[in-house]
Biopython code that builds the backbone (N, CA, C, O; Angstrom):
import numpy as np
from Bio.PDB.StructureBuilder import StructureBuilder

atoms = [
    (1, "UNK", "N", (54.637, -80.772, 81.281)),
    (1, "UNK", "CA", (53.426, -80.299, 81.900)),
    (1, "UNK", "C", (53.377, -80.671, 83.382)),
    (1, "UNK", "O", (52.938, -79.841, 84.178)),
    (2, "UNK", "N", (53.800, -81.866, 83.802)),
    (2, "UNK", "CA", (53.643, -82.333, 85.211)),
    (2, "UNK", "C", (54.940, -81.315, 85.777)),
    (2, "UNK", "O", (54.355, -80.482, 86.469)),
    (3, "UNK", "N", (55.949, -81.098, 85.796)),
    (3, "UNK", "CA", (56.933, -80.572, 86.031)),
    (3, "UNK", "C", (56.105, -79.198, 87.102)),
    (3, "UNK", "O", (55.988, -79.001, 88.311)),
    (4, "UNK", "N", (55.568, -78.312, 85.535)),
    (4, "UNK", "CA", (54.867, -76.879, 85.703)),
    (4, "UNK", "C", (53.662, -77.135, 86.834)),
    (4, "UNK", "O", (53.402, -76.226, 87.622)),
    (5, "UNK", "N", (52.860, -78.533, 86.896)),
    (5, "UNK", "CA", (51.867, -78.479, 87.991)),
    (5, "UNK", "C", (52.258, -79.067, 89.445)),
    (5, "UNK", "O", (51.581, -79.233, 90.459)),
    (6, "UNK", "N", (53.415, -79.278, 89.191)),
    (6, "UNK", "CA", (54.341, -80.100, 90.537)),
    (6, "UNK", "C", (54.750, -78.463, 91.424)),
    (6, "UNK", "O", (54.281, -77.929, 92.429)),
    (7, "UNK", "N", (55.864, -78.071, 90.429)),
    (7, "UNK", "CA", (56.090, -76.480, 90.571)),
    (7, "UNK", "C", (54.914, -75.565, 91.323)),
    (7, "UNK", "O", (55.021, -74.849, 92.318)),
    (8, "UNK", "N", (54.084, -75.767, 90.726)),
    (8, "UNK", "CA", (52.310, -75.225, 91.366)),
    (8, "UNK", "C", (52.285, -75.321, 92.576)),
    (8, "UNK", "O", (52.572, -74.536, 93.480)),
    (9, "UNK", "N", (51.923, -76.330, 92.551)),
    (9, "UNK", "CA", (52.035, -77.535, 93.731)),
    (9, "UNK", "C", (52.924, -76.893, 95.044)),
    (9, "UNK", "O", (52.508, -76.661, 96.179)),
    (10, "UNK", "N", (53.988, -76.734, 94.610)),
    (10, "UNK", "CA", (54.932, -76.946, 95.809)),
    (10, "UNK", "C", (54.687, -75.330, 96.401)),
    (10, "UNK", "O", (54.386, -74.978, 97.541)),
    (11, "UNK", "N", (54.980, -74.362, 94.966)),
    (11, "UNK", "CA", (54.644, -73.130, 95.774)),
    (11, "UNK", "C", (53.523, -72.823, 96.466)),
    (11, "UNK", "O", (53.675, -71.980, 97.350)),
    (12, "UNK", "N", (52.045, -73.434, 96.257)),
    (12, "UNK", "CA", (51.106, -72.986, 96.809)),
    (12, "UNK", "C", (51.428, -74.008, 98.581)),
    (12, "UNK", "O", (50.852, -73.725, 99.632)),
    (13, "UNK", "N", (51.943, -74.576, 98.498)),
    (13, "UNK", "CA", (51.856, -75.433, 99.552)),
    (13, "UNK", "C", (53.188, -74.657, 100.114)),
    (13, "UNK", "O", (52.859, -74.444, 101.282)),
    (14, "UNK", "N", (54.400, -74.157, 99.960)),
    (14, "UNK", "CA", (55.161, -73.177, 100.574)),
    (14, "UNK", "C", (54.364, -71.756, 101.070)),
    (14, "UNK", "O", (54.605, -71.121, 102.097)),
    (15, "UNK", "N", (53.618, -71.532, 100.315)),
    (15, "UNK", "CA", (53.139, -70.238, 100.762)),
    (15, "UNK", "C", (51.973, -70.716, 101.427)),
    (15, "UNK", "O", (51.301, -69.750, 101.789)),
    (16, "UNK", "N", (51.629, -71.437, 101.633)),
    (16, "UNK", "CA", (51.121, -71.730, 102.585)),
    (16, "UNK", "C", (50.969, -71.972, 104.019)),
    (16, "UNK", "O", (50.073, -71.807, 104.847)),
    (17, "UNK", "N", (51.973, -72.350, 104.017)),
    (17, "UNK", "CA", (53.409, -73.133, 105.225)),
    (17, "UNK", "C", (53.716, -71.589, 106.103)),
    (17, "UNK", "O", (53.563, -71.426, 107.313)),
    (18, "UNK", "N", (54.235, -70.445, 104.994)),
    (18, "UNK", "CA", (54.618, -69.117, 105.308)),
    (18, "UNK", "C", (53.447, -68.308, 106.077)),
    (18, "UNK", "O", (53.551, -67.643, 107.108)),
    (19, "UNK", "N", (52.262, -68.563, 105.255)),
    (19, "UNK", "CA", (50.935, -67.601, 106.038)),
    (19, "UNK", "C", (50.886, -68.224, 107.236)),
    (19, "UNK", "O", (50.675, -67.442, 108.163)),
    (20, "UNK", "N", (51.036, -69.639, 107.619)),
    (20, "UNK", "CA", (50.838, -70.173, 109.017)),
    (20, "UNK", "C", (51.646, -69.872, 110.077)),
    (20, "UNK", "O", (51.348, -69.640, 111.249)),
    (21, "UNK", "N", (52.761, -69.906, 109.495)),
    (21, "UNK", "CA", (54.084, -69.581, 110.929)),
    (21, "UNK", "C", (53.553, -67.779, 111.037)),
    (21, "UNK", "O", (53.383, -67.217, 112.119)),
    (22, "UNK", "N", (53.360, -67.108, 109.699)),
    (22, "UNK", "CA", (53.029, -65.992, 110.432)),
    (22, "UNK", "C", (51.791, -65.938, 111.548)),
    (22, "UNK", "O", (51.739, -65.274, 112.584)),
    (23, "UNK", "N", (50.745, -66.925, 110.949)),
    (23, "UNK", "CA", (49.782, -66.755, 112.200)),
    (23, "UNK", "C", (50.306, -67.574, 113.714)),
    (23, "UNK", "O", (50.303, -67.114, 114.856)),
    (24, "UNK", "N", (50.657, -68.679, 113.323)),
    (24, "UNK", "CA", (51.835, -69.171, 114.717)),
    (24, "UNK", "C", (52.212, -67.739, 114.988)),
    (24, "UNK", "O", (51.431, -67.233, 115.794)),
    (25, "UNK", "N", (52.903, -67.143, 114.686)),
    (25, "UNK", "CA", (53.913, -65.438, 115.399)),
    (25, "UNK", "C", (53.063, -64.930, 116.111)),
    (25, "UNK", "O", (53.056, -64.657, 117.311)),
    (26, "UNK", "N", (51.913, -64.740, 114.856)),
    (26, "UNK", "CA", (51.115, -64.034, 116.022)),
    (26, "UNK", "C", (50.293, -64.387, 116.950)),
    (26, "UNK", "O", (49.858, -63.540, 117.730)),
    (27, "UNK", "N", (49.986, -65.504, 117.022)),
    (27, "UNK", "CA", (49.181, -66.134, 118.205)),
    (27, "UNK", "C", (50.400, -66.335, 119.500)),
    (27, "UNK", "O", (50.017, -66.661, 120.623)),
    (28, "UNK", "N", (51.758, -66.123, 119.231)),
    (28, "UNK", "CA", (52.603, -66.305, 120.259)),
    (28, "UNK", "C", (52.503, -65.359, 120.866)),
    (28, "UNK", "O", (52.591, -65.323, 122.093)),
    (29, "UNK", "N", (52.239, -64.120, 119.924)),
    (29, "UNK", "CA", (52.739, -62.770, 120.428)),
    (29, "UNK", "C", (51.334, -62.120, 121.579)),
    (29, "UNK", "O", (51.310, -61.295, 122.493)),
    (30, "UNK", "N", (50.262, -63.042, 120.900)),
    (30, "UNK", "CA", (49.311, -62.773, 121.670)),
    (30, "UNK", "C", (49.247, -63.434, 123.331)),
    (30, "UNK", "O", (48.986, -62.791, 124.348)),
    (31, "UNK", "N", (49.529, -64.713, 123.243)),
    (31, "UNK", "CA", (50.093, -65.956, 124.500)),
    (31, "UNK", "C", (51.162, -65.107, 125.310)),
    (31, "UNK", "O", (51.213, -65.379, 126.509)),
    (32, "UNK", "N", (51.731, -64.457, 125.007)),
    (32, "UNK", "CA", (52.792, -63.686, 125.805)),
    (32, "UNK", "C", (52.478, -62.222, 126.438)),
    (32, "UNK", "O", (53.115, -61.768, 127.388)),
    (33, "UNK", "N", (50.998, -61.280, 125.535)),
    (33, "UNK", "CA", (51.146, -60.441, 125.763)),
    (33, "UNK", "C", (49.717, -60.868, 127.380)),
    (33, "UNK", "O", (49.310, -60.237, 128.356)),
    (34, "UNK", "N", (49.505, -61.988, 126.898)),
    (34, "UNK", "CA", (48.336, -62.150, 127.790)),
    (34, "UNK", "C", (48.647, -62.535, 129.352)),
    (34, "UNK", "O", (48.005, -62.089, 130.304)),
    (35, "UNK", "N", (49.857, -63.533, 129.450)),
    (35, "UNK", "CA", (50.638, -63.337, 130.770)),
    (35, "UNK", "C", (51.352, -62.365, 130.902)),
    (35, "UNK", "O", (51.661, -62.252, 132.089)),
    (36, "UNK", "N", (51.906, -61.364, 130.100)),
    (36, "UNK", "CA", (52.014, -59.803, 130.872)),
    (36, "UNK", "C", (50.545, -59.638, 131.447)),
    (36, "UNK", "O", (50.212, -60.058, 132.554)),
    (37, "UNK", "N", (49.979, -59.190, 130.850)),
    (37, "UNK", "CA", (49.034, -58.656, 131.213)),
    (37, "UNK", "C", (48.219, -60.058, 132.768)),
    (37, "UNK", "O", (47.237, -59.820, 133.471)),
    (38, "UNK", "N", (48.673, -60.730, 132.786)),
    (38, "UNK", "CA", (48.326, -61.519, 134.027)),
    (38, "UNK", "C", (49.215, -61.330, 135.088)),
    (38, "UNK", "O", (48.936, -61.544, 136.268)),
    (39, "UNK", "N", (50.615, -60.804, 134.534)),
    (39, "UNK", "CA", (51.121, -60.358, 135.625)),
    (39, "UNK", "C", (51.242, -59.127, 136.087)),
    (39, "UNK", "O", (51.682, -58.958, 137.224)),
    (40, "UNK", "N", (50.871, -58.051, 135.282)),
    (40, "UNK", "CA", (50.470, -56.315, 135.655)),
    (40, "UNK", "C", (49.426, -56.361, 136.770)),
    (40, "UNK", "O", (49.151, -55.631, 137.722)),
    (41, "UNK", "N", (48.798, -57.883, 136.114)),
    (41, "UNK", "CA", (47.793, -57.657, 137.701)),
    (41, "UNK", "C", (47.849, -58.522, 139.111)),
    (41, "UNK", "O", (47.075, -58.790, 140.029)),
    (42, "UNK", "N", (48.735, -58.703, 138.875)),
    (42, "UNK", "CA", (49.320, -59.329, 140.387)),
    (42, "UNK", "C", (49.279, -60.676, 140.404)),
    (42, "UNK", "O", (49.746, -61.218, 141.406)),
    (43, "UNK", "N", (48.815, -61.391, 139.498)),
    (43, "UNK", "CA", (48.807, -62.887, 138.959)),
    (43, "UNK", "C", (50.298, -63.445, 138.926)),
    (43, "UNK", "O", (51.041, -62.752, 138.232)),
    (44, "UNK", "N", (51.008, -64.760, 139.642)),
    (44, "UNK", "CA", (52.044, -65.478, 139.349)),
    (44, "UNK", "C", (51.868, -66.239, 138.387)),
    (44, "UNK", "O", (51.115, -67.206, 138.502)),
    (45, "UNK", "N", (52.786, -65.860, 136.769)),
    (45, "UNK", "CA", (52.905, -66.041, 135.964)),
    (45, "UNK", "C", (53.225, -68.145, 135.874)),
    (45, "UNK", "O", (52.758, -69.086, 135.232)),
    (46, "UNK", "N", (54.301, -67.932, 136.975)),
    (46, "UNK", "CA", (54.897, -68.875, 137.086)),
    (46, "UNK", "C", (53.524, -70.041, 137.266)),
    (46, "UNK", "O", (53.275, -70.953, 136.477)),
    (47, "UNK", "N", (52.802, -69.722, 138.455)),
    (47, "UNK", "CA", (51.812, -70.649, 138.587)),
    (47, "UNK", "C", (51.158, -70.724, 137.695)),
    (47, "UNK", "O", (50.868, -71.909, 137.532)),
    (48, "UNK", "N", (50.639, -69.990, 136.826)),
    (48, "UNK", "CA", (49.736, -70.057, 136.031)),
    (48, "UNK", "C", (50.139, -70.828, 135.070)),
    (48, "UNK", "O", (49.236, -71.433, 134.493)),
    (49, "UNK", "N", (51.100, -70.989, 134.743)),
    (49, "UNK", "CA", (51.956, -72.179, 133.846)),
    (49, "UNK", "C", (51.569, -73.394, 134.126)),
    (49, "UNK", "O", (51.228, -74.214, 133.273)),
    (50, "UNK", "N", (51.599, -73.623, 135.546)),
    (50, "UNK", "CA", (51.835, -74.657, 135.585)),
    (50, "UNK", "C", (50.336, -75.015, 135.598)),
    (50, "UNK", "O", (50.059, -76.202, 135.430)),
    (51, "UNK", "N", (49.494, -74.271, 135.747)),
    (51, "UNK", "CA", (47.749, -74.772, 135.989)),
    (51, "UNK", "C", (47.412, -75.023, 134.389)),
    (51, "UNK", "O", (46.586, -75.706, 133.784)),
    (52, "UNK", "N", (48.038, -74.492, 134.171)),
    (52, "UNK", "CA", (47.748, -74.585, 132.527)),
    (52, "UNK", "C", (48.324, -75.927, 132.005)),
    (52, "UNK", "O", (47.650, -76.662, 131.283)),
    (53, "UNK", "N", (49.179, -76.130, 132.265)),
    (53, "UNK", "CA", (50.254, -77.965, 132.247)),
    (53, "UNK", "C", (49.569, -78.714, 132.905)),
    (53, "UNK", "O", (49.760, -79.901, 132.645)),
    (54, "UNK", "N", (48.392, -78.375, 134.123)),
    (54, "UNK", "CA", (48.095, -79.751, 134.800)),
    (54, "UNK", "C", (46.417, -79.742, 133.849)),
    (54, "UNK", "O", (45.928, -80.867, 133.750)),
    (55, "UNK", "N", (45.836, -78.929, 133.393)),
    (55, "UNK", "CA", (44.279, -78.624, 132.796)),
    (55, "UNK", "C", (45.098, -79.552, 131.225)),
    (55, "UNK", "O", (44.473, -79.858, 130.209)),
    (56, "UNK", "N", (45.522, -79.627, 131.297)),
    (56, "UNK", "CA", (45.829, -80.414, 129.515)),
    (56, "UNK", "C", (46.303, -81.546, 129.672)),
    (56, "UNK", "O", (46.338, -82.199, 128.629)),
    (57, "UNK", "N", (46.781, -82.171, 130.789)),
    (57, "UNK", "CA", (46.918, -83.358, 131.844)),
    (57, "UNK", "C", (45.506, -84.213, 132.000)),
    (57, "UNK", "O", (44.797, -83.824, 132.928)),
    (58, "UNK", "N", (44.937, -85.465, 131.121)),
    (58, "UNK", "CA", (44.188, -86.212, 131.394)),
    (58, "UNK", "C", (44.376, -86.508, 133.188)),
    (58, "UNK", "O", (45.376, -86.369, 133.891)),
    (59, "UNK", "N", (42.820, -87.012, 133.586)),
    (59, "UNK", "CA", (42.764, -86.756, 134.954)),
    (59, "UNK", "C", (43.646, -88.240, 135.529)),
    (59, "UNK", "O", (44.217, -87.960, 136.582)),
    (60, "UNK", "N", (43.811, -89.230, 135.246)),
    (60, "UNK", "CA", (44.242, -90.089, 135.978)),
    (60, "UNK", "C", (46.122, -89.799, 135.372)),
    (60, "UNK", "O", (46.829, -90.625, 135.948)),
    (61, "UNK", "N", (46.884, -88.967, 134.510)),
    (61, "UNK", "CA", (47.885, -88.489, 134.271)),
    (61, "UNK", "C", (48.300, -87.300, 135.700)),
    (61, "UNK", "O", (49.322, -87.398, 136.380)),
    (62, "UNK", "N", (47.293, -86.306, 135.871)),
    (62, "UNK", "CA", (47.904, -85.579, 136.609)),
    (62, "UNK", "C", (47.563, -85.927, 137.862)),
    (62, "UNK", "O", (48.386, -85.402, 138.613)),
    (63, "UNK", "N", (46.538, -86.726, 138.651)),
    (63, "UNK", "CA", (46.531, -87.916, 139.898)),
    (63, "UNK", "C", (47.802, -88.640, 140.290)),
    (63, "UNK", "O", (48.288, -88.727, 141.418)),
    (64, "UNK", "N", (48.361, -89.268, 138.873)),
    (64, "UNK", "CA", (49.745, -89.716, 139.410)),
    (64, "UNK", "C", (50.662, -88.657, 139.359)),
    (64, "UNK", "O", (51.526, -88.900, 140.201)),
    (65, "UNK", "N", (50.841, -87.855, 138.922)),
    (65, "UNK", "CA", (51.934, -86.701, 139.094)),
    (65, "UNK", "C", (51.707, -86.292, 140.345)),
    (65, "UNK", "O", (52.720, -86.275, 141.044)),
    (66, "UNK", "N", (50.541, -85.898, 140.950)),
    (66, "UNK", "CA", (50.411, -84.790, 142.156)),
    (66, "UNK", "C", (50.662, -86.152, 143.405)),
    (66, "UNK", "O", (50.851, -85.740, 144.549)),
    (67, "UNK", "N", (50.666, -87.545, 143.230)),
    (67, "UNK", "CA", (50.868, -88.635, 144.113)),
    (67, "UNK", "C", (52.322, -88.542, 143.915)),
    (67, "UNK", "O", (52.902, -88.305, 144.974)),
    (68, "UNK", "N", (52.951, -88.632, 143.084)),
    (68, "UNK", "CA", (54.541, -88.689, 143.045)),
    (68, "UNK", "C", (55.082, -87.368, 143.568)),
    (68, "UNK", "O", (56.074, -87.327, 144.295)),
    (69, "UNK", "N", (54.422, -86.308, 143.191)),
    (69, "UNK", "CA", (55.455, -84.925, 143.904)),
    (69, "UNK", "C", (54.752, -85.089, 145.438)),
    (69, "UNK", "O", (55.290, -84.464, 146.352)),
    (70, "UNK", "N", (53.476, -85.975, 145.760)),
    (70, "UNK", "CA", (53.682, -86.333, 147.014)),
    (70, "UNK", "C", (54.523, -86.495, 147.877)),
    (70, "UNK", "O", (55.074, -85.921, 148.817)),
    (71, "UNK", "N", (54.483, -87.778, 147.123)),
    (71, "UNK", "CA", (55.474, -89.035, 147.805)),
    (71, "UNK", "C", (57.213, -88.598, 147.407)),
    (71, "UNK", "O", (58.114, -89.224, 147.966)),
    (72, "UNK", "N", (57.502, -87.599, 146.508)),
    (72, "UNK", "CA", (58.640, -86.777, 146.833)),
    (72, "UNK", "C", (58.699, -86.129, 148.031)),
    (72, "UNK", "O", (59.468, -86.357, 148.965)),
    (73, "UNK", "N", (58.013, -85.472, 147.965)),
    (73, "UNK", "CA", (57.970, -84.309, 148.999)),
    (73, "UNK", "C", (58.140, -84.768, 150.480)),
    (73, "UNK", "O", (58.751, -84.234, 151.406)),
    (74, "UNK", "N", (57.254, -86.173, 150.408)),
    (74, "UNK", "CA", (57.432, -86.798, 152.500)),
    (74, "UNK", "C", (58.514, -86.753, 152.092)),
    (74, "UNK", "O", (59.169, -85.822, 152.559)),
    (75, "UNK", "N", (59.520, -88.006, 150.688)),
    (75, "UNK", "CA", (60.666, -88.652, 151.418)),
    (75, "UNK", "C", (62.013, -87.466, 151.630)),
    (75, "UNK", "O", (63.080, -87.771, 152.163)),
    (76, "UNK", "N", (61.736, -86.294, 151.171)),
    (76, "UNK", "CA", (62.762, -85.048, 151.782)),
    (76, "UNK", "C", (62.222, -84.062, 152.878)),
    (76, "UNK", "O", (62.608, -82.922, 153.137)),
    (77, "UNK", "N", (61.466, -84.628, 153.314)),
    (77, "UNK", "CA", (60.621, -83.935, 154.422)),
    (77, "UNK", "C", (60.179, -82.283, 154.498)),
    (77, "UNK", "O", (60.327, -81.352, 155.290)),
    (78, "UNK", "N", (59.560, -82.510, 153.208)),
    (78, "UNK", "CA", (59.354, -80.818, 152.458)),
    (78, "UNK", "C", (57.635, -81.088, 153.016)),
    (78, "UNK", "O", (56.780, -80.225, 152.822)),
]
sb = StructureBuilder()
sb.init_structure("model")
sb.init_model(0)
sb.init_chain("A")
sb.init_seg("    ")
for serial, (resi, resn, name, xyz) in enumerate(atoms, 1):
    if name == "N":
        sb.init_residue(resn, " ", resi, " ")
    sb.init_atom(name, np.array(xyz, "f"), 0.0, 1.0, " ", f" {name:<3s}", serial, name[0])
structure = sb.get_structure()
């Protein structure tokens, strides 16, 4: 009997696993169609990446990043 509810078990929790990566797919497919569409309109994709990497960046995390690509930047005189 435990065998048959283990068995249960595992498939409902596989098919489970399966409905998610499909919604993962499609939430990718959506994330991708949305920077096209940011770049049809004249939007740099590229930047927008990265605004998006510094907004998910706690504030005293991306303070020291933007101080270090500072303090890069004097010591090659960029």
């Amino acid at each position: 009997m435990s065998d048959n509810i283990s068995a249960e078990q595992l498939r409902l929790l596989i098919e489970r696993i399966e409905r998610l990566e499909e919604e993962k797919q499609g939430i990718a497919d959506d994330v991708r169609d949305t920077y096209a569409e940011a770049k049809s309109t004249g939007f740099d994709v590229k930047t927008i990446r990265a605004v998006i990497k510094l907004r998910r960046m706690e504030k005293h995390h991306r303070d020291e990043a933007e101080m270090l690509l500072d303090t890069y930047k004097q010591a090659l005189g960029i």
